[in-house]
C-alpha positions in Angstrom: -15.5 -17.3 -4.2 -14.8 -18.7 -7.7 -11.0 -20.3 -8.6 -10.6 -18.9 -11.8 -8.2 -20.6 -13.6 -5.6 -18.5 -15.7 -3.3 -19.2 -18.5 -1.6 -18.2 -21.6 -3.5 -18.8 -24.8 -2.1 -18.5 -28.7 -3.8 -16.1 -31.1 -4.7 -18.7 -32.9 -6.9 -20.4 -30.2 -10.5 -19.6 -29.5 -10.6 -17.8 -26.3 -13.9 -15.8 -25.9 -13.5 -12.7 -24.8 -16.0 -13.5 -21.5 -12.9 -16.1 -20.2 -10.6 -13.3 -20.1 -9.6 -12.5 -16.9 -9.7 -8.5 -17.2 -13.3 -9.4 -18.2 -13.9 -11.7 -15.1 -12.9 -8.5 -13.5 -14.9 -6.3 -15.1 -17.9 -8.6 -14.0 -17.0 -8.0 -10.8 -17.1 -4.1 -11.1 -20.7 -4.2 -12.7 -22.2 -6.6 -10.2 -25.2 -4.9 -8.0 -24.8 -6.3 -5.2 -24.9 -4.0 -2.1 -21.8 -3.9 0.2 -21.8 -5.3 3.7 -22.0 -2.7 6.4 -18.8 -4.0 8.1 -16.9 -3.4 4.4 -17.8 -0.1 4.0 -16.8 0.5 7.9 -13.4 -0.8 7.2 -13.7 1.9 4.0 -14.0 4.4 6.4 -11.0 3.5 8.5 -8.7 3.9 5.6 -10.0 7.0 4.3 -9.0 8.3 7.8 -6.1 6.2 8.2 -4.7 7.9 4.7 -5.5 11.2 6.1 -3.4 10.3 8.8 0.1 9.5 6.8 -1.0 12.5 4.8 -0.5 14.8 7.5 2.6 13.7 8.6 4.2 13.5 5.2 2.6 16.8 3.8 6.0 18.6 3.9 7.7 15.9 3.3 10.0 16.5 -0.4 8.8 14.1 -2.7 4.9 15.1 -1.4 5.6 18.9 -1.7 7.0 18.4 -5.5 4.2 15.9 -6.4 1.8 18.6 -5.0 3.7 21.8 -6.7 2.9 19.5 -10.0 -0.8 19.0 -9.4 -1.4 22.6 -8.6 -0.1 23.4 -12.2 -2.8 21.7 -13.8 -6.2 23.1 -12.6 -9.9 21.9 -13.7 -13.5 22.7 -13.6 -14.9 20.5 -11.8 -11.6 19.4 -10.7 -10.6 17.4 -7.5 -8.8 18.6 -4.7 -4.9 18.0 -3.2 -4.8 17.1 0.2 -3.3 20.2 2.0 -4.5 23.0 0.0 -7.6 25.0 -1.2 -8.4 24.7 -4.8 -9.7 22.5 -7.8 -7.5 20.6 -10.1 -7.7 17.9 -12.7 -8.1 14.3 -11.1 -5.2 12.7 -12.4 -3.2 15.0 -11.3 -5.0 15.5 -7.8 -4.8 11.3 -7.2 -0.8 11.5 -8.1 0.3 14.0 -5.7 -2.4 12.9 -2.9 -1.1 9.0 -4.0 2.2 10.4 -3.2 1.4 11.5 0.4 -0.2 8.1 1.2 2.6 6.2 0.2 5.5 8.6 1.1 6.4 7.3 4.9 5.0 3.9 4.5 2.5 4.2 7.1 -0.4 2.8 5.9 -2.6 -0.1 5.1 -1.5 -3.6 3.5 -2.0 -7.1 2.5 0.7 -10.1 1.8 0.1 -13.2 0.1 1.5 -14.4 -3.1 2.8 -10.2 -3.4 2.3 -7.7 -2.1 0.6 -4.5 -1.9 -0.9 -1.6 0.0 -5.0 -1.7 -1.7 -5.4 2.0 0.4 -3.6 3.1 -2.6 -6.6 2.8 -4.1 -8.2 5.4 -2.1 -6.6 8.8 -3.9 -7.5 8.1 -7.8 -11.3 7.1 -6.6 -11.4 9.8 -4.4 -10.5 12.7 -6.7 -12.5 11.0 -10.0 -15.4 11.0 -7.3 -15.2 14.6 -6.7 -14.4 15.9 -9.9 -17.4 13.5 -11.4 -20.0 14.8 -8.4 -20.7 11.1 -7.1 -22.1 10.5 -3.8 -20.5 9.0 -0.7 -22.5 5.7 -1.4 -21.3 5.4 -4.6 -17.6 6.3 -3.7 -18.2 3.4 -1.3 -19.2 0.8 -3.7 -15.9 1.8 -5.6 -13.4 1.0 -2.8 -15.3 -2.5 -2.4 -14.4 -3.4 -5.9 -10.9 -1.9 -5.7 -10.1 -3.6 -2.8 -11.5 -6.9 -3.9 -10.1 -6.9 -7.3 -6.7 -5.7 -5.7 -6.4 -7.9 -3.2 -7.6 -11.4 -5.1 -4.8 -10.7 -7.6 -2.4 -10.2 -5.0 -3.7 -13.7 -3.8 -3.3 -15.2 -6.6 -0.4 -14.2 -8.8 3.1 -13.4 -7.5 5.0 -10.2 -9.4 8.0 -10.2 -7.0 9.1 -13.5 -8.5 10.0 -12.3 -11.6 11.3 -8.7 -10.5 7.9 -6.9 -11.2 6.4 -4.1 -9.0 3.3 -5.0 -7.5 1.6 -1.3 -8.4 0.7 -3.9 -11.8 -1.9 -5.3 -9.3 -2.6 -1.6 -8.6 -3.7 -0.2 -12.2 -6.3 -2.8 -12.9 -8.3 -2.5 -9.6 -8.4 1.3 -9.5 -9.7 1.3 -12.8 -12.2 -1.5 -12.0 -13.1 0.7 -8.8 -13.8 3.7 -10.6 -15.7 1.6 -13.3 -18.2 0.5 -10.1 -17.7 4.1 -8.8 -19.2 5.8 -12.2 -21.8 2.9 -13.2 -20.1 2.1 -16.3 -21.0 -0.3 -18.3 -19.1 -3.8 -18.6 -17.1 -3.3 -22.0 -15.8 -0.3 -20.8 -14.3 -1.1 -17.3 -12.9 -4.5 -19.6 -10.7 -2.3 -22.0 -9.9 0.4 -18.9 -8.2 -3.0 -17.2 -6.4 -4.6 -19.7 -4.9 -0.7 -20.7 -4.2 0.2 -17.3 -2.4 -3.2 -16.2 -0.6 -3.0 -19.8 0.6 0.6 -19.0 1.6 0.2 -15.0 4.2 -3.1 -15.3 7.9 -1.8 -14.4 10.4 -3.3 -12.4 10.7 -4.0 -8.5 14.3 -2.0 -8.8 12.4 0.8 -7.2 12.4 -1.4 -4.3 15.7 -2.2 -4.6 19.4 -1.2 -3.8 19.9 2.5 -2.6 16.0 3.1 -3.1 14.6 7.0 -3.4 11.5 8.9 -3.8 10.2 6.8 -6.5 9.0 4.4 -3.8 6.0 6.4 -3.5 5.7 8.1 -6.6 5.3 4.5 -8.0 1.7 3.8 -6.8 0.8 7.2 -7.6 1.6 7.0 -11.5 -0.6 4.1 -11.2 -3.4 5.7 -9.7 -3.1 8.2 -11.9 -2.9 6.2 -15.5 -5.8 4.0 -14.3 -7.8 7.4 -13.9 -6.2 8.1 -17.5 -7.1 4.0 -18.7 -10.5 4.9 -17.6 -11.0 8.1 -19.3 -10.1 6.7 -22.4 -12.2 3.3 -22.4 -14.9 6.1 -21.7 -14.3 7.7 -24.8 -13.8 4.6 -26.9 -10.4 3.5 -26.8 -9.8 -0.2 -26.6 -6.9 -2.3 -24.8 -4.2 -5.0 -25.7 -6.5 -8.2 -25.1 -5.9 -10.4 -23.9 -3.7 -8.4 -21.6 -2.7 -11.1 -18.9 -3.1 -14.2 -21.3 -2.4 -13.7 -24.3 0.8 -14.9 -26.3 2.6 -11.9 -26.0 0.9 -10.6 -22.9 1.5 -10.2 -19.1 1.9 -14.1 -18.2 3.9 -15.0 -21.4 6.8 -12.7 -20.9 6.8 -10.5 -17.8 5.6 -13.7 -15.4 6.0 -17.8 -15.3 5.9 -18.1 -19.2 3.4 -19.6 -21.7 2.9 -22.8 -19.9 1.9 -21.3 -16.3 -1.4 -21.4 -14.9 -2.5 -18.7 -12.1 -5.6 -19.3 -9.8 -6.9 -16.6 -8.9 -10.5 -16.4 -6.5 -12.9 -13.4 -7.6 -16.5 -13.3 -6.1 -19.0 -14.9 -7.9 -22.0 -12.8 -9.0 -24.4 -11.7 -6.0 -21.4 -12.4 -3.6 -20.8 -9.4 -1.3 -16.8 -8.0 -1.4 -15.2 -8.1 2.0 -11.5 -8.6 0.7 -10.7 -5.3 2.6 -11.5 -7.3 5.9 -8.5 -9.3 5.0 -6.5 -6.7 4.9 -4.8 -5.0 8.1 -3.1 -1.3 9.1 0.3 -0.6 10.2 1.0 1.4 13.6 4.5 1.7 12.9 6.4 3.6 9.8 7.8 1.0 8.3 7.6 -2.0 6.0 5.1 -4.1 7.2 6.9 -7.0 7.4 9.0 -5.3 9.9 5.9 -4.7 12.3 5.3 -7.7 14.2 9.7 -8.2 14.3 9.4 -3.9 15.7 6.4 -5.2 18.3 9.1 -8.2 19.3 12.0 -6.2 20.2 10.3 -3.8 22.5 9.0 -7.3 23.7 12.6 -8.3 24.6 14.3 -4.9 25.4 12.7 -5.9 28.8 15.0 -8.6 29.3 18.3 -7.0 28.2 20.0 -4.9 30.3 23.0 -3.3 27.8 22.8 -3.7 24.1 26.5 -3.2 24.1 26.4 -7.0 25.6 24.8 -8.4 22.5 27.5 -10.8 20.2 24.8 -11.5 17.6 20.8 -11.8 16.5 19.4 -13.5 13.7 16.1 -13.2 12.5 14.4 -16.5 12.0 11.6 -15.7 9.2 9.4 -16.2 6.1 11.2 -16.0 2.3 9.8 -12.7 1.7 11.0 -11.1 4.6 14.8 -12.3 3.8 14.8 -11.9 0.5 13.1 -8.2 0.5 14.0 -6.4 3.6 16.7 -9.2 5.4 20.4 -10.1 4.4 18.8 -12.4 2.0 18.7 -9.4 -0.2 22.5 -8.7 -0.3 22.0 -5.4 -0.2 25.1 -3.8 1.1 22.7 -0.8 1.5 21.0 -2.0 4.1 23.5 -1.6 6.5 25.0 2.1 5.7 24.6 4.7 8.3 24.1 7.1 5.0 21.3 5.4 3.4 18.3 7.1 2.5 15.0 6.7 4.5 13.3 4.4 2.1 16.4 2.4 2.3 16.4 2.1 5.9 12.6 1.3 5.9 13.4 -1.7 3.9 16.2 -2.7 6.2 14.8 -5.1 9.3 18.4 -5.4 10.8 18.1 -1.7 11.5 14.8 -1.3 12.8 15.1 -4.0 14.9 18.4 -2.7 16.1 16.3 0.8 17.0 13.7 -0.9 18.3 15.7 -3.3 20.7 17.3 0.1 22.0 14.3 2.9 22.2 12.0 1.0 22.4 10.0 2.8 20.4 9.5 3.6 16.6 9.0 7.2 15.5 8.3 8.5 12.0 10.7 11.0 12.1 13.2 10.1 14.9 14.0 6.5 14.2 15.2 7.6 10.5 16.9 10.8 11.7 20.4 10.7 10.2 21.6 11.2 13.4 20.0 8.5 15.1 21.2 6.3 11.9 24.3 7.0 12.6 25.0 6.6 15.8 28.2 4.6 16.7 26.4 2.0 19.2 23.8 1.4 17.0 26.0 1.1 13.8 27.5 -1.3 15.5 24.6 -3.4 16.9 23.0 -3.0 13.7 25.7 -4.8 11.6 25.3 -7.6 14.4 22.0 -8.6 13.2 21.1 -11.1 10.4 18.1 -13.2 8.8 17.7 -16.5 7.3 14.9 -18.5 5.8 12.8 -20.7 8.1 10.2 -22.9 6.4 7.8 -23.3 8.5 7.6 -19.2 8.8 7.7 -19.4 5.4 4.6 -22.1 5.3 2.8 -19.9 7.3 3.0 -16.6 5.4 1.2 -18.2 2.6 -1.5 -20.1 5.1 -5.0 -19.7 3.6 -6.1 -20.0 7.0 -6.1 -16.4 8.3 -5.5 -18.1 12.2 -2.4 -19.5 11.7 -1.3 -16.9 8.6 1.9 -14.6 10.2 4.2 -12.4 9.3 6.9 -12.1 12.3 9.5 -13.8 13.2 11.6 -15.4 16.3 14.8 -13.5 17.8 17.9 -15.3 18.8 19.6 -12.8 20.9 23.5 -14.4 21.9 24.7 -12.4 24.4 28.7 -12.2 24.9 28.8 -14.3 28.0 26.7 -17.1 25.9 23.3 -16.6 27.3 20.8 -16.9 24.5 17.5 -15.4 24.7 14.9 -16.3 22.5 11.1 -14.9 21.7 8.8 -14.9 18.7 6.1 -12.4 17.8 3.7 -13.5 14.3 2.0 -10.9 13.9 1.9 -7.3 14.9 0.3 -5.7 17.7 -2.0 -3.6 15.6 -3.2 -7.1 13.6 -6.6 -8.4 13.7 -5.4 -11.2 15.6 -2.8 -9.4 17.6 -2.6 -8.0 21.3 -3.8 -4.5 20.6 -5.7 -4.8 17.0 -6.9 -1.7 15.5 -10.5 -0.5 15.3 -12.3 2.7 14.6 -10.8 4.6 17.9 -7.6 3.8 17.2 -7.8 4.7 13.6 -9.0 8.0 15.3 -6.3 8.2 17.6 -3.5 7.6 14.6 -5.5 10.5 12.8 -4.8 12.9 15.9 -1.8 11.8 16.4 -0.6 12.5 13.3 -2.2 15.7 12.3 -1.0 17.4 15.4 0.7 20.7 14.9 0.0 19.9 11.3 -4.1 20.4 10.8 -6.1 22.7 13.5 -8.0 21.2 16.0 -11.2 22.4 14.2 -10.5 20.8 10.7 -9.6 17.9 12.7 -12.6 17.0 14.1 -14.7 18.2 11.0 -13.0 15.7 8.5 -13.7 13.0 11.3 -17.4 14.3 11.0 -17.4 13.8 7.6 -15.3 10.8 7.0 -17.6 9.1 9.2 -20.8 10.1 7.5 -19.1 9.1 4.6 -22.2 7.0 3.3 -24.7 9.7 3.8 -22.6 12.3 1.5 -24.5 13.6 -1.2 -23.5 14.0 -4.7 -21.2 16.8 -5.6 -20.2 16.6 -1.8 -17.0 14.6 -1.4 -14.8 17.7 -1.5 -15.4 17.5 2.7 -12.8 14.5 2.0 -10.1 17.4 1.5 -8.5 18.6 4.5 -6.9 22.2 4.4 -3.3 23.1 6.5 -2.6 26.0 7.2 0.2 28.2 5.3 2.5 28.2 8.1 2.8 24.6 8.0 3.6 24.2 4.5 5.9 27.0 4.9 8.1 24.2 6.4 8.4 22.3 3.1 11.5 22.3 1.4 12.2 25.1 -1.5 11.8 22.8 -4.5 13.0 24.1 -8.0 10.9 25.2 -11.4 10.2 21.8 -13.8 8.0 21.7 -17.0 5.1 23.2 -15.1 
């Protein structure tokens, strides 16, 4: 890997265009080296793993609007939308299949200076790839780079510090993906990153307060203008340059000012992408700092016999995990009964609190308003708190991926004084943890999930297909698409006329 260095420069300085970063990038994308075999396995096991949240969200509200929006805009060629027969245009089949990946929060993800989920990569590639006619191979290549770019900005510059969504980490690699994807040329992919990061910077106060459906529309828009970014570039249209250093740009106002400097690790040329090894799924619905802290309390529900006997438990963990799903938010919201299901997702104190008592977490039960609002657990819910521990803190931003963690130790004070005390850091379903995920279990979340939602049949023949995925010719990718049957999106909420 190469540390490239990054900073803001004036107008008036020379600054080649070959030192920009969204050119660095676009370097990247054009580079022909091959990817490594256990890369594009890992590629597989998110293309499977998003058909797994797919299914369960696909009659979900926010999915079946998204969806009613995409069908409204059909295309020759086209791309499909996960769920139904048909061919529409690509941007509009990535935003409402981007929606059904990110709706529940169930799928893959990667922490280091931000955040992000780089599987939200998979829907804008995916439909460009079958409206375009590329082969599985090629489709491939274009997750390697959209992972890689994704995940080395992630690594390298924090958004969340300064209130910015990380889908702006999103835009650029998607468009750098499909630039591998479709064999453009290196000018091109450079102008599709700089527009796409200029047009996907908004605010983390989607991620904030009483937080909605816009949660997972958010990653969708920016699959979608990337796809749009790209499109353009294609036709001639250039970008804001430079886009991350320039005087007005990214850096100067949006992150640590004109006088920071970023380092940020890209591949240098001939080196093969495995960022996506880095990365790691989630086998619960929820935030994935609140994983390894859900794994932990169905740990120590073994060893208390009556929630009712609990006095307090507080949450000793990293800064992120305070400050974005913890009391160190101060976020009233995350403690109402009421709160909407992206709220509660964000809200550690009440997953623990469902955790410690079901031992279990459930998709659709743990969030049921009814289970929300159940007296005992209202009431061991606001008995739960976080704080800031350094060294959990020093650990979520280890470089070193044996001692990196993102859990957390319990201190359970019981009312007769006994204290019981256990640490988890990191989740089950980690790498490094006690039941890390591989192909099977990939699999096994894929059934899971698609049960009573996808037929047995069209099960097993997108698990055919998704794991042949290298061998698909062009033209072919449309196998990607799984179909459900009417009955089952009969069940989707009756959603009224817009624009459309």
């Amino acid at each position: 890997m190469i540390n490239h260095k990054v900073r803001t420069h004036r107008s008036a300085e020379d600054f080649p265009t070959e030192e920009h970063l969204a050119y660095k990038i676009a370097q990247i994308a054009v580079d022909p080296v091959e990817v490594p075999a256990e890369t594009a396995e890992m590629i597989i096991n998110r293309v499977i793993d998003n058909a797994s949240v797919s299914a369960a969200s696909v009659t979900r509200r926010p999915v079946t609007t998204a969806r009613a929006q995409a069908v409204s805009h059909p295309a020759k060629p086209g791309a499909q939308v996960f769920g139904v027969n048909g061919n529409y245009s690509p941007e509009w089949a990535a935003w409402a299949n981007g929606v059904a990946v990110r709706e529940l929060d169930f799928h893959d993800t990667f922490l280091a200076a931000e955040y992000s989920h780089p599987g939200d990569n998979i829907p804008p590639l995916v439909a460009v790839a079958q409206h375009k006619g590329v082969s599985g191979h090629d489709l491939i290549r274009g997750l390697a780079t959209a992972y890689e770019v994704q995940i080395d900005l992630v690594r390298g510059i924090s958004l969340h510090k300064h209130k910015i969504d990380h889908v702006a980490h999103l835009g650029p690699s998607a468009a750098a993906g499909i630039g591998t994807m479709l064999g453009l040329d290196i000018d091109t992919i450079y102008q599709a990153v700089g527009q796409a990061l200029h047009l996907t910077t908004a605010t983390r106060q989607s991620r904030k307060g009483q937080i909605s459906s816009w949660k997972a529309y958010a990653p969708a828009l920016a699959g979608k203008v990337a796809i749009e970014a790209v499109d353009r570039a294609m036709r001639g249209e250039g970008a804001p340059s430079p886009i991350w250093e320039g005087e007005d740009g990214v850096i100067a106002w949006l992150l640590d000012g004109p006088d920071a400097e970023y380092t940020v690790p890209l591949p240098g040329p001939g080196e093969p992408k495995r960022a996506i090894l880095d990365s790691y799924t989630k086998e619960h619905s929820a935030e994935y700092q609140s994983q390894a802290p859900i794994d932990l309390a169905r740990r120590m529900r073994e060893r208390i016999a009556n929630t009712d006997e609990i006095s307090s438990i507080v949450l000793h963990t990293s800064n992120h995990t305070h400050v974005v799903i913890g009391t160190g938010s101060n976020d009233p919201q995350k403690f109402d009964p009421t709160a909407s299901r992206e709220t509660l997702d964000h809200s550690v104190m009440y997953i623990f609190a469902v955790a410690l008592q079901d031992g279990e977490w459930d998709h659709v039960k743990s969030y049921a308003p009814e289970r929300a609002g159940r007296p005992d657990t209202v009431e061991l819910w606001r008995k739960i708190s976080t704080v800031e521990d350094p060294e959990w803190t020093r650990r979520y931003h280890s470089e070193d991926p044996n001692e990196k963690a993102f859990g957390a130790r319990a201190v359970i004070t019981l009312k007769d004084g006994t204290v019981i005390e256990d640490e988890l850091a990191v989740a089950d379903a980690h790498p490094l943890g006690a039941r890390p995920f591989a192909r099977e279990q990939y699999k096994q979340k894929f059934t899971k999930l698609a049960d009573g939602v996808i037929t047995p049949a069209e099960q097993e023949r997108f698990l055919v297909a998704a794991e042949g995925l290298d061998g698909i010719a062009a033209g072919g990718l449309s196998a990607l698409n799984i179909v459900v049957e009417e009955s089952v999106l009969d069940r989707a909420p009756q959603i009224g006329r817009g624009i459309f």
